[in-house]
VMD Tcl script that draws the C-alpha trace (Angstrom):
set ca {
  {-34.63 16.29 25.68}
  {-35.46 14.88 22.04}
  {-32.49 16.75 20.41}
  {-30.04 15.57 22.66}
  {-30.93 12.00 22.91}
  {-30.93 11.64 18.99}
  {-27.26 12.01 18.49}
  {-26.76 9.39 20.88}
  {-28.68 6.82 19.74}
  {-27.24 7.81 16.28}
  {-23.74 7.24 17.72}
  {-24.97 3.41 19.36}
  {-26.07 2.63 16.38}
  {-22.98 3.14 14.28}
  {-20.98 1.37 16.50}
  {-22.64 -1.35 16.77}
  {-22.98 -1.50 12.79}
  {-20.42 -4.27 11.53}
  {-19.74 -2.13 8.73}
  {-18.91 0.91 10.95}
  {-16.13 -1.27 12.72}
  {-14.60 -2.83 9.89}
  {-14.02 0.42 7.86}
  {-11.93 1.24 11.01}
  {-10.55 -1.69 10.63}
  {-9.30 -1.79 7.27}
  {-8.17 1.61 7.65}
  {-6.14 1.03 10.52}
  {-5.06 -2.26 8.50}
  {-4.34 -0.29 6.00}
  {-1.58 2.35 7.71}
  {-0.40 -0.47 10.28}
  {0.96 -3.29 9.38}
  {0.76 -2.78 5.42}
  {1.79 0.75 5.23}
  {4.66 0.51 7.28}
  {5.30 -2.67 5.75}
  {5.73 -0.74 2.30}
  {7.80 2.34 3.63}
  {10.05 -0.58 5.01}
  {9.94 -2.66 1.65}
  {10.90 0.75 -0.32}
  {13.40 1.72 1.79}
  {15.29 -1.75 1.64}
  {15.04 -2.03 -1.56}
  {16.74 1.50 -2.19}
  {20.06 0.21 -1.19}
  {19.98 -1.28 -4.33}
  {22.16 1.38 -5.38}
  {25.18 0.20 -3.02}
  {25.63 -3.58 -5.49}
  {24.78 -6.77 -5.42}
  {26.51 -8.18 -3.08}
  {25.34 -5.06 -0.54}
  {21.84 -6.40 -1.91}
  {22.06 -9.56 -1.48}
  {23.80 -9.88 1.78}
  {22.28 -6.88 3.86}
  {18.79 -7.05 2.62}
  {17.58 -10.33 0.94}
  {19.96 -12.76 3.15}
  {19.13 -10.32 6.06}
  {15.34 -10.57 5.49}
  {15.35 -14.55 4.95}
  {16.82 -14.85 8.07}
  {14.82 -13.36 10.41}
  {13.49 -15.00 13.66}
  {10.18 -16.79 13.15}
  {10.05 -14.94 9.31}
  {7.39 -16.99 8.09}
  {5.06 -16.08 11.00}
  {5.85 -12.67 10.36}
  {5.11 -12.50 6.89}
  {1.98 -14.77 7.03}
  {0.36 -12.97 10.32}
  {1.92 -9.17 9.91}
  {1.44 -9.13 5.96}
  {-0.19 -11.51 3.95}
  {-3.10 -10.97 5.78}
  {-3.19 -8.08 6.65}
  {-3.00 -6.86 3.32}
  {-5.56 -9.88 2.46}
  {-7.69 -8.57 4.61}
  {-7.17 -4.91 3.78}
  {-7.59 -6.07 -0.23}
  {-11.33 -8.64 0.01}
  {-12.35 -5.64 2.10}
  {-11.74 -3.02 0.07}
  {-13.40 -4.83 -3.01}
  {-16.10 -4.86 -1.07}
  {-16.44 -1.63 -0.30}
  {-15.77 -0.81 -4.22}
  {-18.63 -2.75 -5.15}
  {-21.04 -1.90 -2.81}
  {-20.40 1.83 -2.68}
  {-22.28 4.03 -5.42}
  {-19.56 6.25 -7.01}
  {-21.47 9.67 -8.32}
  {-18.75 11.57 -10.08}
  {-20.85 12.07 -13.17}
  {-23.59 13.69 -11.37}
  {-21.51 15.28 -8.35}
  {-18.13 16.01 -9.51}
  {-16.29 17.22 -6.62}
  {-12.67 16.53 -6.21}
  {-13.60 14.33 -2.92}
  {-15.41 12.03 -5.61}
  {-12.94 11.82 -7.85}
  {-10.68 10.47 -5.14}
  {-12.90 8.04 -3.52}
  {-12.84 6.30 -7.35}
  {-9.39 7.07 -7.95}
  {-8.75 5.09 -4.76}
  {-11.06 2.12 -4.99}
  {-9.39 1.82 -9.00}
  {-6.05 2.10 -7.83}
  {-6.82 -0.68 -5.13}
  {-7.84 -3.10 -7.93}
  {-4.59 -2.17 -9.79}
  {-2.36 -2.90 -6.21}
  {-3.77 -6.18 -6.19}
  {-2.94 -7.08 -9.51}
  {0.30 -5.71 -8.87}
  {1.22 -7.14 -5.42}
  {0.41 -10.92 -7.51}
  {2.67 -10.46 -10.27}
  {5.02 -9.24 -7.50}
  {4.69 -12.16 -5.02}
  {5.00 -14.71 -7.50}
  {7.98 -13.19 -9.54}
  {9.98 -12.67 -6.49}
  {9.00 -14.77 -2.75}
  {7.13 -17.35 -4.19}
  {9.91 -18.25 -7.01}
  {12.72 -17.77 -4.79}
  {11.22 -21.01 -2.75}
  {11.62 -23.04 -5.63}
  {14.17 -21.53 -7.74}
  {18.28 -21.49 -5.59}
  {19.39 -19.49 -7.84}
  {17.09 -16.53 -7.69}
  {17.55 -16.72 -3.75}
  {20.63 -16.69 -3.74}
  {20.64 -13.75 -5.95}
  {18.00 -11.57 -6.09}
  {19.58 -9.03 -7.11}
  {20.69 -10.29 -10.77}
  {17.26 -12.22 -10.88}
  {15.24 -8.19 -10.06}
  {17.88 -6.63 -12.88}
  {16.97 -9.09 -15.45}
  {13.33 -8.07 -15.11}
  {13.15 -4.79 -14.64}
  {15.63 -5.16 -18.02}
  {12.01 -6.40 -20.10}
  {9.67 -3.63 -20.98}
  {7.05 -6.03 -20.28}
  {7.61 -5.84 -16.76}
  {9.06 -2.70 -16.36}
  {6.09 -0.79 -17.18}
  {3.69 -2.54 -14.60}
  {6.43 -2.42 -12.28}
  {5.85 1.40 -12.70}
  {2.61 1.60 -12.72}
  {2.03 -0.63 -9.86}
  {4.35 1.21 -8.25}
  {2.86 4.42 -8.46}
  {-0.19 2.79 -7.96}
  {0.73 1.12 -4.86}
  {2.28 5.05 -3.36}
  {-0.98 6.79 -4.40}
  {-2.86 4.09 -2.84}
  {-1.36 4.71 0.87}
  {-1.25 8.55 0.54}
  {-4.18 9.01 -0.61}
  {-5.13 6.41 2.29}
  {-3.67 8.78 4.87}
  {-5.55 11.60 3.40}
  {-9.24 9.45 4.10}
  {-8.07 7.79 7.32}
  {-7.81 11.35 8.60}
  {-11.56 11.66 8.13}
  {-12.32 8.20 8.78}
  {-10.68 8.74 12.27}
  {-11.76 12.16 12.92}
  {-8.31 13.78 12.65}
  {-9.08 16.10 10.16}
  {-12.92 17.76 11.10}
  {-11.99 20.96 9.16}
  {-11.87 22.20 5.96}
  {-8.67 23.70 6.93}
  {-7.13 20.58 8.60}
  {-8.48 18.35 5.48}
  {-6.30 20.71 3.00}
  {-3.32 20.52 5.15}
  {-3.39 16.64 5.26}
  {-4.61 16.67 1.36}
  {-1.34 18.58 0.72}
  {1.12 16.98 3.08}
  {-0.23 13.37 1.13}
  {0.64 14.99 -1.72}
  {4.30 15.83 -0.71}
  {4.70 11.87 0.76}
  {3.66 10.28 -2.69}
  {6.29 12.48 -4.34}
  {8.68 11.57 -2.06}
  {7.77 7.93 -1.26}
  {7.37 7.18 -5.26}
  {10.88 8.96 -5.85}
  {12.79 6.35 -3.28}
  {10.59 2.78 -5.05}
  {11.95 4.98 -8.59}
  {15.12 5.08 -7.24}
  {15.70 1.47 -5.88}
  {14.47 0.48 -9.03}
  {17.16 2.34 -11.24}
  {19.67 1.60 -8.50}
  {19.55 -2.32 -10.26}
  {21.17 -0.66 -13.26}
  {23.18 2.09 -11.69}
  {24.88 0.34 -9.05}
  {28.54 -0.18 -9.33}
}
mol new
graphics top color blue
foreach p $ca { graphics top sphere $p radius 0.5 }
foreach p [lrange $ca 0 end-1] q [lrange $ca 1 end] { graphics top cylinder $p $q radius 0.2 }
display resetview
């Protein structure tokens, strides 16, 4: 009777651990609203490559006027991914990573992800500020975002970290769906972890290749 009462007293107790619920939390934060929120930002911005005044019209102007579009980008993504972000550092700071002693790839991805979270941040700033936020204040970048996103992808010095944060940002969510898997009890086998491990691996090929192409589309378009 011992035995089988243990588990469930094991199982109260997570649940009713704050911790337990908001690692859920984030996750799901994490793949709903703010992942689908980036699949949606990549894909718009890949119709880069039909012009500016495609851009402009069917995807900035578009987006700006949306019903109730501040609600929806203060309450289904700022913070969300505000949430998803404080949390995170959290969990980067309080977690103990081991890779120097234990090694396993596992490891190496639980630090690769809590880095690359740091780097999204940082990214997501630069981002917010050199594009939303300055299109409040500045007409002419609102009115034409596309010249204003050409200009500085045009710098090196924002290029690169556009790249990087990029990439970043991609490996971030994958590598997200890879953990959530666990986190949610989708993937209990070895088997079923090496499928999802793989099938991440395919989506942050793909999902990079379509920001990388959005971005060039700024220079290719016609």
């Amino acid at each position: 009777m011992t035995a089988t009462r243990q588990p469930r007293r094991a199982a109260s107790a997570s649940v009713q651990n704050p911790h337990f619920l908001l690692r859920r939390v984030h996750s799901l934060v994490g793949l709903v609203p703010v992942g689908a929120f980036l699949l949606f930002h990549l894909w718009e911005n890949s119709k880069s490559r039909f012009g500016q005044e495609h851009y402009n019209t069917y995807v900035v102007e578009k987006i700006q006027n949306l019903n109730y579009v501040w609600f929806l980008e203060v309450f289904l993504i700022a913070l969300p991914i505000l949430f998803h972000g404080v949390y995170g550092m959290v969990v980067f700071w309080r977690g103990k990573q081991n890779v120097t002693h234990y090694g396993y790839f596992r490891n190496w991805m639980w630090l690769a992800q809590r880095i690359s979270g740091v780097g999204v941040l940082l990214f997501l700033l630069m981002h917010v500020i050199g594009t939303r936020i300055l299109a409040i204040w500045n007409e002419a970048v609102r009115q034409d975002m596309f010249s204003h996103m050409k200009n500085v992808l045009s710098e090196p010095y924002f290029l690169v970290p556009y790249l990087i944060g990029l990439v970043l940002t991609t490996f971030h969510f994958c590598n997200g769906l890879w953990s959530a898997s666990i986190v949610w009890g989708l993937a209990t086998t070895p088997r079923a972890q090496k499928i999802i491990q793989v099938a991440s691996g395919v989506a942050f090929v793909v999902i990079t290749a379509v920001g990388i192409h959005g971005m060039l589309g700024f220079f290719l378009a016609s």
